[in-house]
C-alpha positions as CSV (number, residue, x, y, z in Angstrom):
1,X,25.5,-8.7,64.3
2,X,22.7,-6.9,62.6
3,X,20.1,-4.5,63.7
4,X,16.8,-2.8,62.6
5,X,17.4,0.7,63.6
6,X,14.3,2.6,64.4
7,X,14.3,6.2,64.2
8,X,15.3,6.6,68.0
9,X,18.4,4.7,67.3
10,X,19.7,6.3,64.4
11,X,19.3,9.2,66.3
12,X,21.3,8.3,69.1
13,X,24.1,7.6,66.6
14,X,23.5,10.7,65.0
15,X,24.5,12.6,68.1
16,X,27.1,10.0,69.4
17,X,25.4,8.6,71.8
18,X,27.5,7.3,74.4
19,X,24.7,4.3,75.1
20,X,25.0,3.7,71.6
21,X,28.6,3.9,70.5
22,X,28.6,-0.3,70.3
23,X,26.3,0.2,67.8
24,X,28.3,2.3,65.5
25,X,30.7,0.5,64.3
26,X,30.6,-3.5,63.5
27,X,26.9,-3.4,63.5
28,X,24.7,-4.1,60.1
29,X,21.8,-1.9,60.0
30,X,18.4,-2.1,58.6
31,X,15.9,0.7,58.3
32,X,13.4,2.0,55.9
33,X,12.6,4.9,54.4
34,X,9.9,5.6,56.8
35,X,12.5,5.8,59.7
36,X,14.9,8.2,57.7
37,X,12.1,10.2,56.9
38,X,11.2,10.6,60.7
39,X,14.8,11.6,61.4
40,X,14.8,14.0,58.1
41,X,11.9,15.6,59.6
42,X,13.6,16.0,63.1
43,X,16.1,17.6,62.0
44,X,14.8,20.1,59.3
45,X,11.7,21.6,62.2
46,X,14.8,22.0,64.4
47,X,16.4,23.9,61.7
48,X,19.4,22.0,60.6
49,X,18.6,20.9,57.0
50,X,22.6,20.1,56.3
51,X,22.2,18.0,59.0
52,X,19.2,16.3,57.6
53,X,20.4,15.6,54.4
54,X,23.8,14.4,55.5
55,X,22.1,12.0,57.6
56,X,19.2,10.7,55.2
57,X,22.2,10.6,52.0
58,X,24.0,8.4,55.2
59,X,21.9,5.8,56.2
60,X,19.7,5.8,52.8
61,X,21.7,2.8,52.0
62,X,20.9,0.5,54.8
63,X,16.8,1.3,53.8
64,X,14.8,-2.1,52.7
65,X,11.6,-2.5,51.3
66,X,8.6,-2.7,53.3
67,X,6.1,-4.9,50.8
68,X,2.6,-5.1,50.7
69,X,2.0,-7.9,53.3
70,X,4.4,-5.9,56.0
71,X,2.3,-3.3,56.2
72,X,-0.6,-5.2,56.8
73,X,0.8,-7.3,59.3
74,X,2.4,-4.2,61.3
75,X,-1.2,-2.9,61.6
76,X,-2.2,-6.2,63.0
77,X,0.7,-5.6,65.4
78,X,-0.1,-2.2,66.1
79,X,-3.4,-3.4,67.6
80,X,-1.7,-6.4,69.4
81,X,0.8,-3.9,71.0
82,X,-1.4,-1.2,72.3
83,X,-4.1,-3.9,74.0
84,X,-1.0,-5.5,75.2
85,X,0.8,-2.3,76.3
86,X,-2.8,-0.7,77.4
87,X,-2.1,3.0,77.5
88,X,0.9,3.0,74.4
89,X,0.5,4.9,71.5
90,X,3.0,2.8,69.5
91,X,3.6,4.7,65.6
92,X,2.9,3.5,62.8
93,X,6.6,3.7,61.5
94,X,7.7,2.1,64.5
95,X,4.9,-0.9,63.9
96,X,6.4,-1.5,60.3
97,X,9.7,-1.6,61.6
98,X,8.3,-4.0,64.3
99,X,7.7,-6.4,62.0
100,X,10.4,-5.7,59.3
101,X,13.0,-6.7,61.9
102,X,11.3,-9.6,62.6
103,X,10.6,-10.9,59.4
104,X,14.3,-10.1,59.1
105,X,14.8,-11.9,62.2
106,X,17.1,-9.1,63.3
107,X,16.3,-7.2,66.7
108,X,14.6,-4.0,66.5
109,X,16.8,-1.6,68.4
110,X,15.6,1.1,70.0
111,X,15.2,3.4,73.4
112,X,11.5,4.3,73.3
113,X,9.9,3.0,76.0
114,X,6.9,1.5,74.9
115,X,8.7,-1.3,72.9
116,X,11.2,-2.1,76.5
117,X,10.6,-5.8,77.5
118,X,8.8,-7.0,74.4
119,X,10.0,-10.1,72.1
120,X,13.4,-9.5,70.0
121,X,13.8,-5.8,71.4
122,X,17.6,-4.4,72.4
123,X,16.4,-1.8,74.4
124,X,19.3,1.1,75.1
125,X,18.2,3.9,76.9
């Protein structure tokens, strides 16, 4: 089964995750660059740049292209989720995603909180 992994999830299979382990092996996964990016970033202001570019060279290859329309229709999401979700401060990155995995017609996996409960979510805390 495939996946879009947002940044949470990649890094919860960065670390090894025991919540996440079923998701590390067999699994397709789907990201962007925008999600690597969050997890490059992560990583180098905790001061492990070896770790960051191990981990961006790793799941680079998974990465698809977020087109013109995508974006645009993750903004219109972003402002669908946070009237739905009243007080959520849903990300960008994690609104493109969103909709990537959708459009993919993948589930968006993930553990943040704000996305638990909503339509084609695997939510693994």
């Amino acid at each position: 089964m495939n996946y879009f992994f947002d940044t949470y999830a990649l890094q919860e299979i960065a670390q090894a995750s025991g919540s996440y382990l079923p998701y590390a092996t067999n699994t397709g996964v789907v990201t962007t660059k925008l999600n690597l990016m969050e997890l490059y970033y992560g990583y180098v202001s905790k001061g492990e740049p070896e770790t960051a570019e191990k981990l961006f060279e790793k799941f680079s290859q998974f990465c698809v292209k977020i087109g013109d329309d995508t974006l645009k229709e993750a903004m219109w999401e972003k402002v669908r989720l946070r009237k739905i979700l009243k007080k959520s401060n849903v990300s960008y990155v994690d609104c493109i995603g969103y909709v990537v995995a959708r459009k993919l017609k993948v589930k968006f996996l993930t553990g943040d909180s704000e996305f638990e409960g909503l339509d084609n979510v695997e939510f693994v805390k």
